[in-house]
N, C-alpha and C positions, 0 to 999 in steps of 0.2 A: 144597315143594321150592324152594329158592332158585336165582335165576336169577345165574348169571355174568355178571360185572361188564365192564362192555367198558372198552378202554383211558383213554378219557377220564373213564370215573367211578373209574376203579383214580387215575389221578393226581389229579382232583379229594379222594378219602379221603385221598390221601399229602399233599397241599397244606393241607388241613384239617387234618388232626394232628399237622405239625410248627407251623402258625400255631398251633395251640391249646394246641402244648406236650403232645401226649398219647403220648409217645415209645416207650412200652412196647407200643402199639397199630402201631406203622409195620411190624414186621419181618413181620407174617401177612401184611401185603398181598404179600411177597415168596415166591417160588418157594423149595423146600430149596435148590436150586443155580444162584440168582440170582449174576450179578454185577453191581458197579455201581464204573465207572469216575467218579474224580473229576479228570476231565481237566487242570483247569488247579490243582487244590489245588500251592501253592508246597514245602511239605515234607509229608514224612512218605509214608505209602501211599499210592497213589493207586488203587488196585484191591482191592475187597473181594469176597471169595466166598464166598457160602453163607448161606442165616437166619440160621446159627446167630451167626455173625460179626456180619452185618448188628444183629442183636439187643445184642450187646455194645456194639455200637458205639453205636447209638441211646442203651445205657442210660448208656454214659458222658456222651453229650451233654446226658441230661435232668437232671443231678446236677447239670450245671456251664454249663449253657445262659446266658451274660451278658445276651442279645439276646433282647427282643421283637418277633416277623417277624411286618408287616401283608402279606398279599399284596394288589398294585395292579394292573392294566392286564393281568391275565392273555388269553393268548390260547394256542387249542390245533385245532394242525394237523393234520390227517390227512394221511396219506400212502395212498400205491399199495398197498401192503401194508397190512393189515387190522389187524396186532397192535401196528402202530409207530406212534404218535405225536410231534410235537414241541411243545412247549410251550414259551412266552416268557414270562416276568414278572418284575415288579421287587419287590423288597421296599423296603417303608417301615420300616427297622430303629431302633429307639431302642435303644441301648446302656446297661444298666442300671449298671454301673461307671463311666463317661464323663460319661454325660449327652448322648453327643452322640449328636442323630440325621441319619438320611442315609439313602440310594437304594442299593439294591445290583441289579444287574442277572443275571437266570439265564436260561438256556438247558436244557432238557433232554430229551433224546430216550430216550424207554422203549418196550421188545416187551415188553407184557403178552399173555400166552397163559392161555387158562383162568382168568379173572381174576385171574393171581396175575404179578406182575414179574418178568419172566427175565433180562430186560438193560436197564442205565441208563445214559447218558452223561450225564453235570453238567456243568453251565459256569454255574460261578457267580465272581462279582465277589469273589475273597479278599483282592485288595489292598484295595479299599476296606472288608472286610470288619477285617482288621491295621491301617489306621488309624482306623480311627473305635477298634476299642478300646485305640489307645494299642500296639499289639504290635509296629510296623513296625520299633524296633531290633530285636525278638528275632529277625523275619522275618527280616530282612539279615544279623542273626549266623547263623542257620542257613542261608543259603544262604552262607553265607561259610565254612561247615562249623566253625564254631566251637562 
C-alpha cells in the first residue's frame, strides 16, 4: 500500500517535473477538480479547472517549452492548516532562443488534500519572464488589446 504524499513532497514531485521537463507526469499530481490560479500571468486565462485542462495545458507547454528552469534557494512553509503550504523560489532560467540567462522570482501557495492538488496560487516573475525571451513588444501589444 502506498502511503499519501504530504504537501511538501506533492510540491517537491511538481518542482522536480517541471525542472526536468517531464510535463506529461504533472497533471496526476493534481485532484479531477483542481484549480490553479495564475495570479499575476499579464494575458490570457489566469484561472484553469480540472486535470483534464490542467493536462492540456502542461502538454502544450512541453511541445514549445523555450526555457530551461534550474530551481535555486527553494524554501517551503507550513502553515496553521495542515493541507496548505507556501513555497518561495527562484529559477535560474537560460532561455534557449535568446541566449539569455536570468533570475525569475515564484511564489506559490497549494492545498494538497489526499496527496493530490486542489488549489494553487502562482506568483511568478512573467515580466522578466517576456523579456529575457525577447516578447515584451508582443506583451504590451496585447495589453494594448491589439
Amino acid at each position: 500500500m502506498s502511503e499519501t504524499l504530504s504537501p511538501r513532497e506533492v510540491f517537491r514531485k511538481l518542482l522536480d517535473g517541471i525542472t526536468t521537463e517531464r510535463f506529461s507526469e504533472l497533471a496526476g499530481l493534481y485532484a479531477e477538480d483542481a484549480v490553479v490560479e495564475t495570479v499575476f500571468a499579464p494575458v490570457g486565462p489566469r484561472r484553469f479547472e480540472g486535470r483534464a485542462v490542467l493536462g492540456e495545458r502542461f502538454a502544450e507547454i512541453s511541445g514549445q517549452m523555450p526555457m530551461k528552469l534550474t530551481a535555486t534557494d527553494v524554501v517551503i512553509r507550513e502553515t496553521d492548516d495542515p493541507e496548505v503550504i507556501v513555497a518561495e523560489w527562484n529559477y535560474q532560467v537560460h532561455h534557449r532562443v535568446t541566449g539569455r540567462d536570468f533570475e525569475a522570482a515564484n511564489i506559490q501557495v497549494l492545498r494538497v488534500r489526499d496527496g493530490l492538488i486542489v488549489s494553487s496560487r502562482d506568483y511568478h516573475d512573467h515580466l522578466a519572464l517576456a523579456v529575457a525571451g525577447g516578447g515584451l513588444p508582443q506583451l504590451v501589444a496585447a495589453l494594448d488589446g491589439e
